[in-house]
N, CA, C and O atoms as a MOPAC input file, in Angstrom:
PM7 MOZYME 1SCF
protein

 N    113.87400 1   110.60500 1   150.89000 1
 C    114.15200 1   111.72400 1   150.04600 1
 C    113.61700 1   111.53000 1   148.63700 1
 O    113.01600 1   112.34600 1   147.93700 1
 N    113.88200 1   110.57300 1   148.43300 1
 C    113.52100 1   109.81500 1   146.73100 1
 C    111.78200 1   109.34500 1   146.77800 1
 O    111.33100 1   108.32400 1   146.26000 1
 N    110.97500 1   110.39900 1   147.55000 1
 C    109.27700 1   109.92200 1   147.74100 1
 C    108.80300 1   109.87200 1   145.92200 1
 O    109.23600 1   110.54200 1   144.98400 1
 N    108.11800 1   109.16100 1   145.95100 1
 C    107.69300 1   109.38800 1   144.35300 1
 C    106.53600 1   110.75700 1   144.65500 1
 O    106.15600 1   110.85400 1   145.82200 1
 N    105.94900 1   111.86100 1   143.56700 1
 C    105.75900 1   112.68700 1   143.77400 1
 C    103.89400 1   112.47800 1   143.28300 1
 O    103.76600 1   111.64500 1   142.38600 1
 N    102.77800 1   113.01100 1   143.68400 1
 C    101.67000 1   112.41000 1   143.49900 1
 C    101.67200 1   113.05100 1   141.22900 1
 O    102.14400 1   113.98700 1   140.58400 1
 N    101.10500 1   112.19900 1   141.02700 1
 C    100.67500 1   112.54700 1   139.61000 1
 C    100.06800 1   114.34200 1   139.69900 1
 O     99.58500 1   114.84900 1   140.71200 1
 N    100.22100 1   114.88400 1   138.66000 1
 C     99.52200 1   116.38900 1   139.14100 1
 C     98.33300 1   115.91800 1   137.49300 1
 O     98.77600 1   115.81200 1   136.34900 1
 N     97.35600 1   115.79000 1   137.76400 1
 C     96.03800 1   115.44200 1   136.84200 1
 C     95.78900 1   117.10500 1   135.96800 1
 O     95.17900 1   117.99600 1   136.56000 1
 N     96.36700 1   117.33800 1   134.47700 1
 C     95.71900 1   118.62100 1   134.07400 1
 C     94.95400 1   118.37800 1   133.14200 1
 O     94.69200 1   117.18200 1   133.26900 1
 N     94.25400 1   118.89500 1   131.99100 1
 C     93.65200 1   118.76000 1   130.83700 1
 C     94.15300 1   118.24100 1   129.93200 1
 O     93.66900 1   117.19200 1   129.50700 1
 N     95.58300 1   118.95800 1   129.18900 1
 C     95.93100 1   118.35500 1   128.11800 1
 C     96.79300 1   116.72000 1   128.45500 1
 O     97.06300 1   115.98900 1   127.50200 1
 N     97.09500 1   116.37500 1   129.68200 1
 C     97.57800 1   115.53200 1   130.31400 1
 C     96.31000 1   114.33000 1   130.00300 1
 O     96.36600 1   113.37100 1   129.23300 1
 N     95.08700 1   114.80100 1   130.96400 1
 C     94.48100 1   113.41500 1   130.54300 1
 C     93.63000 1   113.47900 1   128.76300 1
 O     92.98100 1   112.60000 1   128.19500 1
 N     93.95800 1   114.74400 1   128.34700 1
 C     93.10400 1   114.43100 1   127.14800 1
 C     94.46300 1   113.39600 1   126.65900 1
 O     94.26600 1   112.46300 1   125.88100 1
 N     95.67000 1   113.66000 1   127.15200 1
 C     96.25200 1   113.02900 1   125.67500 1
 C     96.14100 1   110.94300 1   126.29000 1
 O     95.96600 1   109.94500 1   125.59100 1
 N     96.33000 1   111.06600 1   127.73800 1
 C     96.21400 1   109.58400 1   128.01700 1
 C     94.38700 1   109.23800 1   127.93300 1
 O     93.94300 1   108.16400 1   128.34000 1
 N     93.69400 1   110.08000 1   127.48100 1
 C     92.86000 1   109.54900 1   126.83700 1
 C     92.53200 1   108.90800 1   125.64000 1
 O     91.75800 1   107.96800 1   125.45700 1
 N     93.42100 1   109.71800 1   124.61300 1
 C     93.93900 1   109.26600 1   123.47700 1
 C     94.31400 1   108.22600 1   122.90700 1
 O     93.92000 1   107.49300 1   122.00000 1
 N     95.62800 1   108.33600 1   124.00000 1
 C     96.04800 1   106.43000 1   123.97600 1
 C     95.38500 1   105.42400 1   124.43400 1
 O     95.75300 1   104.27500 1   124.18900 1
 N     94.33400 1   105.68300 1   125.15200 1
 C     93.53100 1   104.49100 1   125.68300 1
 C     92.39100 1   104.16800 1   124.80400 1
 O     91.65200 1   103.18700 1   124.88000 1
 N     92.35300 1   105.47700 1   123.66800 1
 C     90.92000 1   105.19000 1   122.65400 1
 C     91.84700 1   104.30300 1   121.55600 1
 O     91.43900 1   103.24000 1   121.08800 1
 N     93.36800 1   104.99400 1   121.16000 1
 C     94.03000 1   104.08800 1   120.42100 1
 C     94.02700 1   102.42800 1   120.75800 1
 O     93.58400 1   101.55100 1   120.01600 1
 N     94.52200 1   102.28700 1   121.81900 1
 C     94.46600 1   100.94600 1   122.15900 1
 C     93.32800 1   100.34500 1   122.12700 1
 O     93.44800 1    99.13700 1   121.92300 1
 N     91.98100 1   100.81200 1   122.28300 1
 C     91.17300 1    99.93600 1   122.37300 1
 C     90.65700 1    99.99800 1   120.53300 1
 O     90.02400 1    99.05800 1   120.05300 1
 N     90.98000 1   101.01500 1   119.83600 1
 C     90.91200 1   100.42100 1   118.46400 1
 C     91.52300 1    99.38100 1   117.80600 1
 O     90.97300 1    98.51200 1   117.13000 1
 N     92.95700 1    99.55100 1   118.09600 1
 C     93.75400 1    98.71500 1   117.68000 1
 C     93.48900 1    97.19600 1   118.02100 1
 O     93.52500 1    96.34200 1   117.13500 1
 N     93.27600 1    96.95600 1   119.06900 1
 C     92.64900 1    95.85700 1   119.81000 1
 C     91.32200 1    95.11100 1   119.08400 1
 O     91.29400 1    93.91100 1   118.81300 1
 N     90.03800 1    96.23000 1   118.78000 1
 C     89.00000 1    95.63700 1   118.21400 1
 C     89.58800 1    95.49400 1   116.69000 1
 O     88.91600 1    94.70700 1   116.02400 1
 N     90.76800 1    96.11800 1   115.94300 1
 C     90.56000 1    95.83500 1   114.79400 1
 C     91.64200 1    94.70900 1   114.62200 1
 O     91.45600 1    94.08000 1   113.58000 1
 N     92.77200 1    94.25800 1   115.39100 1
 C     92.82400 1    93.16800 1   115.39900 1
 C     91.91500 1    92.14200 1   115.60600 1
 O     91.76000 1    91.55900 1   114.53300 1
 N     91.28300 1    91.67900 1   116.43200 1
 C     90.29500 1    90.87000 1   116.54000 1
 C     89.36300 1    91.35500 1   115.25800 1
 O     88.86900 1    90.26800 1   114.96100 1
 N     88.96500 1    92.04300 1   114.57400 1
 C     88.48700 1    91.59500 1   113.72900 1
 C     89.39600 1    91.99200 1   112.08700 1
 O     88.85000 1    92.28700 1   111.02300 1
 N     90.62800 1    91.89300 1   112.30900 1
 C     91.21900 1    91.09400 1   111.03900 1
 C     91.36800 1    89.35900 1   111.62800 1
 O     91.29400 1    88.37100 1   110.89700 1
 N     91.52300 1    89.35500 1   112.66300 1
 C     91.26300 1    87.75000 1   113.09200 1
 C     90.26000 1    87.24200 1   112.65200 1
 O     90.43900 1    86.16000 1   112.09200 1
 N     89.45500 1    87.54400 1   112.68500 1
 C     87.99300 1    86.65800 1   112.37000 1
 C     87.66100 1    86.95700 1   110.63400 1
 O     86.78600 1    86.23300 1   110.16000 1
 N     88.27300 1    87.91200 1   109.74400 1
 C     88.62400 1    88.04300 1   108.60800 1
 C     89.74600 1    86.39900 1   108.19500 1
 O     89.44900 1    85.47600 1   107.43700 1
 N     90.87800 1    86.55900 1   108.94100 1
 C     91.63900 1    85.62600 1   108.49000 1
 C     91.29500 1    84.27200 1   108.41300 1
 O     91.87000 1    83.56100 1   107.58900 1
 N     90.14600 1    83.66100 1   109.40700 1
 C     89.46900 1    82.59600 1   109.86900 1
 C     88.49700 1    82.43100 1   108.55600 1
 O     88.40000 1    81.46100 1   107.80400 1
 N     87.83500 1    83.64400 1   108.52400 1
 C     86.70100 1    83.42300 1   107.14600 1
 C     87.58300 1    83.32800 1   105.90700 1
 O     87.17400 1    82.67500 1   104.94700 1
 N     88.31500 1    83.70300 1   105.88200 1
 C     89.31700 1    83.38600 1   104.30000 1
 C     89.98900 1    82.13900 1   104.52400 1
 O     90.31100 1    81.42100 1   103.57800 1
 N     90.27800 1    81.76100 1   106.02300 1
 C     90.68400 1    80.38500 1   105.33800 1
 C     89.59100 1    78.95100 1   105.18800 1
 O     89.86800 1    77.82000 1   104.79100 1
 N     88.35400 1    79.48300 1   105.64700 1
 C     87.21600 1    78.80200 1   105.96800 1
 C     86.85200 1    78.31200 1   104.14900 1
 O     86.54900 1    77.23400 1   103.63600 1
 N     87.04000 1    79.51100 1   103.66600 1
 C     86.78800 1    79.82600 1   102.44800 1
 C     87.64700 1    78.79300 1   101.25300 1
 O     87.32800 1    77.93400 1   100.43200 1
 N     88.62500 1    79.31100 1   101.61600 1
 C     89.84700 1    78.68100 1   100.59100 1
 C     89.84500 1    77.46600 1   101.32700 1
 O     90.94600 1    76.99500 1   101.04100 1
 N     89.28600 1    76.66500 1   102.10100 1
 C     88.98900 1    75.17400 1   102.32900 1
 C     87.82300 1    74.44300 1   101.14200 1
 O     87.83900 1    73.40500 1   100.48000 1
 N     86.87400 1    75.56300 1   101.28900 1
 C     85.63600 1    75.60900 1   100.54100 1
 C     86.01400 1    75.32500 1    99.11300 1
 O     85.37800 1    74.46700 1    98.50100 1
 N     86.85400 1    75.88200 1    98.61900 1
 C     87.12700 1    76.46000 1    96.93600 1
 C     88.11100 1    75.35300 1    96.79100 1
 O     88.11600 1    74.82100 1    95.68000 1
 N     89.22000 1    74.74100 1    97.97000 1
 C     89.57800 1    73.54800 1    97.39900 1
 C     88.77600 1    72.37300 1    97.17900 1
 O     88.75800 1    71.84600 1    96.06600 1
 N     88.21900 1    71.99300 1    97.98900 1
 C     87.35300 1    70.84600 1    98.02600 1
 C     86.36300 1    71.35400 1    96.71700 1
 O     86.10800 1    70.33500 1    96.07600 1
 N     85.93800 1    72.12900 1    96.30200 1
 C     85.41300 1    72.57600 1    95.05600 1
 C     86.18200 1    71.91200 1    93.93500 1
 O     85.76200 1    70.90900 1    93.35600 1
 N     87.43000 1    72.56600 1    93.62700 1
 C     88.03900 1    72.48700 1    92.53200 1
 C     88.49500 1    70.36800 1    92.85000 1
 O     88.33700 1    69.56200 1    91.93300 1
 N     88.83000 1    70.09300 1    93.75200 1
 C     89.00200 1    68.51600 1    93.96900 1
 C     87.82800 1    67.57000 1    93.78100 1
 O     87.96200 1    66.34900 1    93.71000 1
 N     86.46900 1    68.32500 1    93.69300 1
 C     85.17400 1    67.57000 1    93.36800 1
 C     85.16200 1    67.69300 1    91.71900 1
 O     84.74100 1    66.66000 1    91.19700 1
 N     85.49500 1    68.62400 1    90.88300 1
 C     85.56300 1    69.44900 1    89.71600 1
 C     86.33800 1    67.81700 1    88.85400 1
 O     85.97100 1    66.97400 1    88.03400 1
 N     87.71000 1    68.15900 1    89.78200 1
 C     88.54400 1    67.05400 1    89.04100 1
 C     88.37700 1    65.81200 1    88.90400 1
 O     88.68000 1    65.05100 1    87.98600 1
 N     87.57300 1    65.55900 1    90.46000 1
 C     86.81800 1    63.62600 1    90.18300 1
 C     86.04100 1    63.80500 1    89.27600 1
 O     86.46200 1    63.23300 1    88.27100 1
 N     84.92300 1    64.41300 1    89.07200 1
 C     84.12200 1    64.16800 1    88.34400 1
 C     84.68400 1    63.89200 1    87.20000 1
 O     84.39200 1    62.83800 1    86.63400 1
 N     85.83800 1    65.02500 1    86.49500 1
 C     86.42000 1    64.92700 1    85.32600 1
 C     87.12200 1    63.70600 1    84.94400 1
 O     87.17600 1    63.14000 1    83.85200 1
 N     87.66300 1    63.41100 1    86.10200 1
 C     88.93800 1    62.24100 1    85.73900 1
 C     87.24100 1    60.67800 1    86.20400 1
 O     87.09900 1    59.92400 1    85.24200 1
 N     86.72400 1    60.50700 1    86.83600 1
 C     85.41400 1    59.72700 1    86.84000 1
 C     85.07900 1    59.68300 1    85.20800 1
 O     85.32700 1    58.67900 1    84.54000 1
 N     84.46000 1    60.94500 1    84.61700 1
 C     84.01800 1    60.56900 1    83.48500 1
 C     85.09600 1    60.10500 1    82.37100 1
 O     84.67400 1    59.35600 1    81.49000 1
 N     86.16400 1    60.41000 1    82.34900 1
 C     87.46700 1    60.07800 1    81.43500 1
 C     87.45400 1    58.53800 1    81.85000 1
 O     87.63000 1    57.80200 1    80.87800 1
 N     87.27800 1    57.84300 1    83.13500 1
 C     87.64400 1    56.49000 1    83.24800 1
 C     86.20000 1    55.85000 1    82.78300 1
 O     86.19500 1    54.89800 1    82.00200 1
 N     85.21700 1    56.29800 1    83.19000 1
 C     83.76500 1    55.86200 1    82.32300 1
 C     83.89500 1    55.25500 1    81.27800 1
 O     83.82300 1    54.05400 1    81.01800 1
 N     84.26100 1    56.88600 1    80.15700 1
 C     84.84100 1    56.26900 1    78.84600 1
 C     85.81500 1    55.47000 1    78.44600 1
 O     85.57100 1    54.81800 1    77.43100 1
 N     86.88300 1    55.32500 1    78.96300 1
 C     87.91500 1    54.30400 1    78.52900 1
 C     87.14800 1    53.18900 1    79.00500 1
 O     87.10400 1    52.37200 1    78.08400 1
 N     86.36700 1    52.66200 1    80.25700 1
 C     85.95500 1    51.41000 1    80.24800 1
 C     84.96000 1    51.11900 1    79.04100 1
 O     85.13000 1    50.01500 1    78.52500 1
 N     83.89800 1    51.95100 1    78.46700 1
 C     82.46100 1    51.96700 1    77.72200 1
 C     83.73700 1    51.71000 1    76.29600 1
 O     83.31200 1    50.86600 1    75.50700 1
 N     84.91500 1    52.19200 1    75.95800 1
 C     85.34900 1    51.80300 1    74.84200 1
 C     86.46300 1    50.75700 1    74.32900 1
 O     86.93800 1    50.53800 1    73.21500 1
 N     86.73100 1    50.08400 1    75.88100 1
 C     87.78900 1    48.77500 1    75.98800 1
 C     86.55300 1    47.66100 1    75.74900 1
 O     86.72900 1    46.98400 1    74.73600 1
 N     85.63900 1    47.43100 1    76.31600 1
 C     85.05100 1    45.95400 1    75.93900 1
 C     84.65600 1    45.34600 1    74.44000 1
 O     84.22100 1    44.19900 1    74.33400 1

């Protein structure tokens, strides 16, 4: 008694589950590419530390330079 009943296929029916299937597949590509956004920013801010940590040897290098060139 309880047969499930066949889908009845009309226009505004599949335009709208067309809809959702264009949504999903946006949503989908624009995750994946805020992913590969998040990867390049942290690729980045690896970059800019090791920057600013080369910045500071050098600085604190030349500060010990001088204290040795003015102790002997």
């Amino acid at each position: 008694m309880n047969e499930p009943r066949p889908q009845f296929d009309c226009a505004p029916g599949l335009r709208l589950q067309a809809a959702e299937q264009l949504a999903a597949l946006q949503f989908s590509q624009l995750r994946t590419h805020m992913e590969r956004l998040e990867e390049m920013m942290e690729r980045l801010e690896r970059r800019l530390w090791l920057a600013v940590y080369g910045v500071v040897g050098v600085i604190l290098a030349q500060a010990f330079q001088s204290i040795l060139q003015a102790a002997p």
